[in-house]
VOZA-301288 format. One line per field, with one value per residue (C-alpha): x, y, z. Coordinates in steps of 0.05 Angstrom, whole numbers. Layout:
VOZA-301288
X = (X	...)
Y = (Y	...)
Z = (Z	...)
This chain:
VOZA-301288
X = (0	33	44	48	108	114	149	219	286	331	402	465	502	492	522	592	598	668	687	625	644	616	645	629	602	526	468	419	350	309	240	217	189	246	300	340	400	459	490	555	597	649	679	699	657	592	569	523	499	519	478	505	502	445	414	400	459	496	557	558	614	647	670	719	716	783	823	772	771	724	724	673	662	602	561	495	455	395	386	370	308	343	411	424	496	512	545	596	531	516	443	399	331	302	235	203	225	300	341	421	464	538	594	641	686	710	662	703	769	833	859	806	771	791	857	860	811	882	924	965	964	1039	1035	988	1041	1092	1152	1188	1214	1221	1142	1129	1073	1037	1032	1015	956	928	933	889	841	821	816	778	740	712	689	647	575	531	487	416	344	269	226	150	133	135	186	221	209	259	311	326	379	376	428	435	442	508	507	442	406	368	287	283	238	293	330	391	423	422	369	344	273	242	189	148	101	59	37	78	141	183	242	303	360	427	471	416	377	322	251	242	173	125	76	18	-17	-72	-33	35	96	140	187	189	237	251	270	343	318	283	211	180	168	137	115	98	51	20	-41	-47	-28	34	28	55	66	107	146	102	102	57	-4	-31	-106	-125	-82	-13	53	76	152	210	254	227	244	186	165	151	118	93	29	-2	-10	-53	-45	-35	-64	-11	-9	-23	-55	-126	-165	-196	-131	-116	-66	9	28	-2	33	95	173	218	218	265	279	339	395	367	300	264	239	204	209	156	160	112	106	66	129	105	141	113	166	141	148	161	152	77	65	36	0	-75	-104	-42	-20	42	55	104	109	96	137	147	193	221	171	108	50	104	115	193	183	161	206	245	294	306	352	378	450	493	526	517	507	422	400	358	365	316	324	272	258	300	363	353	372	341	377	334	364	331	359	305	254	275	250	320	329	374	358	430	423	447	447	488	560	595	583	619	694	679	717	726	731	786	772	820	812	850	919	933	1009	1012	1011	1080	1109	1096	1142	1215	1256	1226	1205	1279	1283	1240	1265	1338	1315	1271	1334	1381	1335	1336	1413	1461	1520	1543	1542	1470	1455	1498	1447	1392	1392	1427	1356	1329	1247	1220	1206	1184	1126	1097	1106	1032	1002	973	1023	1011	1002	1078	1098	1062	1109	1169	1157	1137	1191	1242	1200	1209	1288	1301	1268	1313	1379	1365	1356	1431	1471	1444	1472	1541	1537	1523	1572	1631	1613	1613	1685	1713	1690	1728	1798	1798	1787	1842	1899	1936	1929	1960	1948	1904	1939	1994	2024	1970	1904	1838	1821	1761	1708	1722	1711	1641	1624	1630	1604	1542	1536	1535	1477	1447	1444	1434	1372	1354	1358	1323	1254	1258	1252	1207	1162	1164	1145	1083	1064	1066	1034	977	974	961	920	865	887	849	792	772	797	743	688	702	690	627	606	609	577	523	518	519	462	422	433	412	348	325	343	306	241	237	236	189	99	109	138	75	39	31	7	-51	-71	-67	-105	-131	-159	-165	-242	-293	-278	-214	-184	-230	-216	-134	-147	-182	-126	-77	-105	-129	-68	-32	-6	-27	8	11	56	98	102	82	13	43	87	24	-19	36	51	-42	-29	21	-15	-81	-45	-7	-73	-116	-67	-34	-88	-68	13	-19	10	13	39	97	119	96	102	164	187	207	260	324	337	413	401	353	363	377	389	427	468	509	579	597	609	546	602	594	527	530	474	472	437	436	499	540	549	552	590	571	607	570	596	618	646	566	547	591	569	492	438	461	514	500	555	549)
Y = (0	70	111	192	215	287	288	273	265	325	302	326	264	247	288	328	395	396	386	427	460	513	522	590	565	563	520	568	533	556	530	542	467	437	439	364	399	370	303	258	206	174	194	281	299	334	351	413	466	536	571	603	684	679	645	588	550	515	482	420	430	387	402	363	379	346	395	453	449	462	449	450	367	393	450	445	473	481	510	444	440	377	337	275	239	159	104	145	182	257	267	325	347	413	442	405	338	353	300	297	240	222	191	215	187	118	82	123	90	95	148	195	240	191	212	285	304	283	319	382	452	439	377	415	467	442	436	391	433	373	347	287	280	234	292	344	305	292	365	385	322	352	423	397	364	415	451	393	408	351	309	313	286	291	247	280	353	384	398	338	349	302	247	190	127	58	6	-78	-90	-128	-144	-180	-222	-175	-192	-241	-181	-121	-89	-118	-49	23	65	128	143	216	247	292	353	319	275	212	171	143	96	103	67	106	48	73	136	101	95	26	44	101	103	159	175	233	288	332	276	308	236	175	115	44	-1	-26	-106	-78	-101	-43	32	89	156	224	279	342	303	272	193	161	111	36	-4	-84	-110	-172	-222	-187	-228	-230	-222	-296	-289	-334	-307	-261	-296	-278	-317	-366	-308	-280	-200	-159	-99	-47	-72	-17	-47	21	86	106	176	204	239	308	313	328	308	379	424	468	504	525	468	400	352	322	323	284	210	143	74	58	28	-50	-33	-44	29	75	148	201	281	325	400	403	384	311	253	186	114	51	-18	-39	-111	-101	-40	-86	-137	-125	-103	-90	-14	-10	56	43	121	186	256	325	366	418	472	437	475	533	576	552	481	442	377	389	336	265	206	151	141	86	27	16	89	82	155	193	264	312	380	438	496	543	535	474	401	344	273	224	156	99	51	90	82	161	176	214	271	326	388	422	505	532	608	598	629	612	536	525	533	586	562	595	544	548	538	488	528	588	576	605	641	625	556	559	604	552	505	542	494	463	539	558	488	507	581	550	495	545	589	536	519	587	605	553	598	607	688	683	629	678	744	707	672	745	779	729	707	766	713	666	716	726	659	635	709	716	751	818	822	858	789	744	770	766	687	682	725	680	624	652	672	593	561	609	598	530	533	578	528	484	517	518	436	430	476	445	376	401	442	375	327	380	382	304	296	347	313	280	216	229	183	247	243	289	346	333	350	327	278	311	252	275	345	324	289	337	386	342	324	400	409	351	374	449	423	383	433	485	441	423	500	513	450	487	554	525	490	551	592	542	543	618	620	563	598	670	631	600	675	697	648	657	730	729	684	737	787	741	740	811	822	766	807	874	851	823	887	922	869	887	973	949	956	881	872	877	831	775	801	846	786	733	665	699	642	589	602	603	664	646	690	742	752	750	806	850	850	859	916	945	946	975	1049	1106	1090	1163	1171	1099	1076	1007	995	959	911	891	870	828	794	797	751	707	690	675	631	587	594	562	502	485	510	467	484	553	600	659	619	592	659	715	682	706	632	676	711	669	671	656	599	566	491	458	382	341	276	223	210	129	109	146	178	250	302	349	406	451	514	586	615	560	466	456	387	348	292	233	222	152	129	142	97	44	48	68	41	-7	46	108	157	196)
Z = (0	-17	33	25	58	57	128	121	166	140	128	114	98	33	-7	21	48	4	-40	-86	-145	-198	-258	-301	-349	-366	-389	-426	-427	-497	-457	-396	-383	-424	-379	-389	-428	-397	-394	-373	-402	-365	-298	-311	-372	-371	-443	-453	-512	-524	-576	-633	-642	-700	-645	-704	-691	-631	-610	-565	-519	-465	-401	-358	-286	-270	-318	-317	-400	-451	-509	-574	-595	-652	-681	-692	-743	-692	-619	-575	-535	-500	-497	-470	-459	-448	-466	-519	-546	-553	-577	-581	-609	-637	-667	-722	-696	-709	-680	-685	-651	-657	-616	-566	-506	-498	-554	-606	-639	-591	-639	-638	-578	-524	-524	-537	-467	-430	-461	-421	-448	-463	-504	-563	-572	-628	-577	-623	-684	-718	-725	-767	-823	-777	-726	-771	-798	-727	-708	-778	-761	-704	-722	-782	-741	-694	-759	-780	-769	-741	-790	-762	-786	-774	-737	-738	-755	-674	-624	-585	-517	-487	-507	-471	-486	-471	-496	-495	-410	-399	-328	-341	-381	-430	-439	-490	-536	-528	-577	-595	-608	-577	-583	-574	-537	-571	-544	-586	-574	-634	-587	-595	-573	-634	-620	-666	-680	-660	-707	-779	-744	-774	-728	-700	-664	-659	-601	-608	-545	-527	-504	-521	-491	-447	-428	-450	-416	-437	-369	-359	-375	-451	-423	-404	-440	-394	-421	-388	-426	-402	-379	-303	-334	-329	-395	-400	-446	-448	-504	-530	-584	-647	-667	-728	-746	-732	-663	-678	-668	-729	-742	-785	-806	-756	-692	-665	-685	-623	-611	-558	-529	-484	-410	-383	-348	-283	-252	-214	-154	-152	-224	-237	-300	-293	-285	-350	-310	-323	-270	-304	-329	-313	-355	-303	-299	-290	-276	-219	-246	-229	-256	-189	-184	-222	-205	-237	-216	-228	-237	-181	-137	-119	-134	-142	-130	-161	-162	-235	-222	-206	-248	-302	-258	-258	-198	-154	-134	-162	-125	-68	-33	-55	-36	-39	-67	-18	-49	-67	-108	-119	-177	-167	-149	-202	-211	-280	-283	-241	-242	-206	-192	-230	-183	-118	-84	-77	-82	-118	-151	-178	-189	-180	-226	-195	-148	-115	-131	-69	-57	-25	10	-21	28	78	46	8	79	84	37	28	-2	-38	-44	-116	-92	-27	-63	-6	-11	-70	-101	-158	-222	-290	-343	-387	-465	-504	-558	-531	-481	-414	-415	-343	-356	-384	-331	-285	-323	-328	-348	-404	-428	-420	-465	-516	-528	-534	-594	-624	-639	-656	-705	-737	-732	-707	-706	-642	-635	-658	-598	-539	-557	-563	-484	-469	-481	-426	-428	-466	-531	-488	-452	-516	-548	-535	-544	-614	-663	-690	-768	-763	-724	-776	-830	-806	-788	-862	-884	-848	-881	-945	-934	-920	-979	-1018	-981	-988	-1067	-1063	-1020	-1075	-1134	-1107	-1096	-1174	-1187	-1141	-1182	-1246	-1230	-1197	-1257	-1300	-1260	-1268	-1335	-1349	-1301	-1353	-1336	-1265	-1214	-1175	-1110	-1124	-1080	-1017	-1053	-1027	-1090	-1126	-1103	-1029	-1043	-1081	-1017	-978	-1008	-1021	-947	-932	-985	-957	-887	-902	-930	-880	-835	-874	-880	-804	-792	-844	-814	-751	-784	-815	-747	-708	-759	-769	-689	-684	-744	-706	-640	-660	-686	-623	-587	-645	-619	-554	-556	-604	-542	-492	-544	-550	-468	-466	-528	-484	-428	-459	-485	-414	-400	-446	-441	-361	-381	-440	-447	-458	-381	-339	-389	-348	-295	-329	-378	-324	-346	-414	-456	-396	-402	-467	-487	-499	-558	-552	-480	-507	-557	-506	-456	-496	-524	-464	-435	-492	-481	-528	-598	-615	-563	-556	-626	-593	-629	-694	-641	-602	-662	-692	-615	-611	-691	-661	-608	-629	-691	-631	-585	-642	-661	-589	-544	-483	-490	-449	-495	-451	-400	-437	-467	-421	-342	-309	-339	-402	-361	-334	-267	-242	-206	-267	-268	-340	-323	-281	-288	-250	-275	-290	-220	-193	-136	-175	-189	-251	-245	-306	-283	-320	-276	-291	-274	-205	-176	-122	-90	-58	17	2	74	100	33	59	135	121	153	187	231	255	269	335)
């Protein structure tokens, strides 16, 4: 029998007081419901979106909390609504059904973007002057492959909501109907769930059910599917053998077909059939990493924990216990984003709309919960994360020696003669300060000036070989038939030697350098074009920040407080003209008429094709205006002993006080 548990023991012993982390950099949510935008592959990296400045466009970056890097791993030719990470995929899904998914992290070849996340600042600098072809090509694979854009596809004609992956279990024995492959779980605003296959992107299944799908989750064993819309039902359906017309099993080649039979709907806690309101509906749901619980969240701030082995038994309550959020029925409280933790750690996250995140203790019953504070500062280690793209100087100050090492072979390469090497350490670490600062246009020609100096010295040391043989062939065939080792002279073959061996090595020398030349040159050219991203990125910021700027001193600001629930009741769009033109100031006077009637046609076009998406709540509620402490997705790293929250200001890191794991409940420290 469930049991609703909205008293709770308080704890601190969960998660740790320290080490908690926020790095500066943040998770921009494009919908103010949508807010699963983050997600974690292996043990330190937490992949997220940054949109573009046409605000069409976005790059996929990653972030790895043990080096405090970021770096761009795709562009997108879309602004995400949601991203989801596992299992060495990236995928993320747009308006009009766009869908995009590609592989990162461990799952890619070993000589691909496994190995370049551990690499130091130092060791993508060309400290050896003497790179081979092999290294060369790496270093333009991977710039050329930061400029690739993503391939993407449609599934449907409406926004995906959410994206969810499931692969092949291997610590258990799969259900016998599963997928053999990983697959992606896309929920739709046109009212449907499609499955597609991550190995084709083709669709494997499409479930349709009666109302805009916010979630949808396939368990850990492949048996079950659940789906969350913005009506009160949690849906459910079981992977069965498909039957034909006359009822026998429809085979192929002699394996039985299966498809998604639907098992029923829930009502969940909280949700009314009735309620038309901003808060119905839920977006945050999932199975624990054994598949023995179920957790659903609504926006209402209740969560509901199920037993999945009974869910689809007729007649049994499947609900186990039913929560609260820490602010139930609160504009800031709605649950946005959930998940269990990986391994053996037994807790549950969720986050709330706006700066908090709660941890509940399965092993009691989630009796014991935790609630972690986003907007207390002083809680957390403030970090700036550092783009790959662009390099630190003071990450080479720290290393002397091999600096000191570097400036020394960098002029040897250039003049070997040994006045040239004493007033070149004489004028001490000025090169060196300005070795990893983009050069001026001035600076840029004199490296290609010494380029071009070398390629001709090297075609006039030549001339004097050719010369030096011809001359020598000539004194032999004029010595009279001598013996040629009269009076002490070098014989002529010795002095073509050597004078071949100088060519030889002058040569030599002179492509090393200009290898190096190119190297740094093609470094600094790829170095301002991330420092050129990089700052159209804080443009960007600052334009975003303007316009909320100039929204909250705009007629449009008081909006939704003068229109309130326009629409909710039968007068619908006639009640959403009125208001807005009755709280429209004077045109004479603000120039603001022409901006009203086109926002008035908007509208009433979105009110009369998605009239229960609440228009005016989605695009004129407070919602519309970030907050700081705005939550955009959490997720566990591999071992489950790490929590990523992505939030507007920045991704927070939480560490799981293991020791307690270990000891809890059977010990209790005093």
């Amino acid at each position: 029998m469930a049991v609703a548990n909205n008293s709770y023991n308080p704890t601190e012993d969960l998660i740790l007081a320290t080490p908690r982390r926020r790095f500066r950099t943040g998770v921009r949510w494009q919908h103010w419901q949508l807010r699963s935008l983050i997600g974690s592959d292996g043990q330190n990296f937490v992949y997220f979106p940054v949109p573009g400045t046409d605000n069409r466009s976005c790059q996929v970056q990653r972030l790895n909390a043990k080096t405090r890097e970021t770096e761009t791993v795709k562009r997108l030719s879309f602004n995400p609504r949601c991203l989801v990470a596992r299992n060495g995929w990236v995928c993320c899904g747009g308006e009009l059904g766009i869908f995009c998914a590609f592989r990162v992290g461990a799952r890619n070849p070993p000589d691909e973007t496994d190995r370049r996340p551990d690499l130091q600042a130092d060791d993508r600098l060309p400290l050896s002057l003497d790179l081979s072809e092999t290294a060369s090509s790496s270093l333009a694979e991977a710039r050329n492959e930061k400029n690739l854009v993503a391939q993407s596809t449609s599934f449907g004609k409406d926004r995906v909501n959410c994206i969810t992956l499931w692969s092949p279990p291997t610590l258990a024995e799969p259900f016998e109907g599963a997928y053999n492959q990983d697959v992606a779980i896309l929920a739709h605003n046109d009212s449907s769930v499609v499955v597609v296959s991550l190995r084709d992107q083709e669709p494997l299944d499409k479930i349709t059910y009666p109302d805009y799908m916010n979630r949808g989750v396939i368990s850990p064993d492949g048996r079950l599917l659940i789906a969350i819309s913005d009506d009160p039902y949690l849906y459910v359906h079981e992977r069965r053998e498909k039957r034909s017309e006359t009822g026998t099993t429809v085979r192929v080649a002699d394996r039985p077909v299966y498809e998604w039979s639907a098992c029923g709907s829930i009502q969940l806690k909280s949700q009314s059939k009735d309620d038309r309101s901003d808060n119905r509906g839920s977006f945050a749901a999932c199975f624990s990493s054994t598949g023995k619980y179920l957790a659903v969240g609504t926006q209402y701030g209740t969560i509901s924990i199920f037993d999945v082995a009974s869910i689809v038994v007729p007649g049994i309550d499947a609900l186990i216990t039913s929560f609260s959020a820490s602010r139930p029925n609160a504009e800031f409280g709605a649950v946005r984003e959930m998940a269990f933790s990986p391994g053996p750690v037994d807790l549950l996250a969720w986050t709330e709309d706006r700066g908090r995140v709660g941890i509940a203790d399965i092993r009691t019953g989630f009796d014991s919960r935790q609630i972690l504070y986003l907007d207390r500062e002083d809680d957390f280690e403030h970090w700036t994360a550092t783009d790959r793209g662009t390099i630190d100087p003071r990450l080479l100050e720290q290393r002397g020696e091999r600096n000191e090492t570097l400036l020394s072979s960098f002029a040897n390469a250039l003049d070997s003669s040994t006045e040239s090497r004493q007033n070149r350490q004489s004028e001490g670490q000025a090169p060196l300060a300005r070795y990893n600062i983009p050069l001026t246009a001035e600076e840029t020609a004199v490296l290609e000036a010494i380029q071009d100096f070398r390629r001709r010295q090297d075609q006039y040391s030549a001339a004097p070989a050719r010369t030096g043989t011809e001359s020598g062939s000539n004194t032999n065939s004029n010595s009279g038939g001598g013996n040629g080792s009269g009076s002490g002279a070098r014989p002529p073959w010795a002095e073509r030697a050597t004078r071949t061996a100088e060519g030889t090595r002058t040569r030599e020398r002179t492509a090393s350098v200009s290898r190096a030349v190119n190297e740094i040159l093609d470094n600094i050219r790829d170095q301002r074009e991330r420092i050129r991203d990089t700052q159209e990125r804080l443009r960007t910021r600052e334009d975003n920040t303007t316009e909320r700027r100039r929204y909250a001193a705009s007629p449009f600001s008081g909006l939704n407080t003068t229109l309130g629930t326009a629409g909710s009741g039968t007068s619908g769009r006639g009640a959403l003209v009125s208001r807005l033109m009755a709280h429209t100031t004077n045109p004479a006077s603000s120039g603001s008429w022409d901006n009203v009637e086109a926002l008035a046609a908007y509208l009433m076009r979105e009110w009369e094709e998605n009239p229960t998406r609440r228009v005016l709540g989605t695009f004129m509620t407070s919602h519309s205006r970030p907050g700081p402490y705005d939550t955009a997705g959490l997720s566990w790293n591999e071992n489950g002993d790490a929590l990523f929250v992505g939030a507007e200001n920045g991704i927070y890191e939480f560490h799981v006080n293991q020791l307690g794991r270990r000891l809890s409940p059977s010990i209790t420290m005093s």
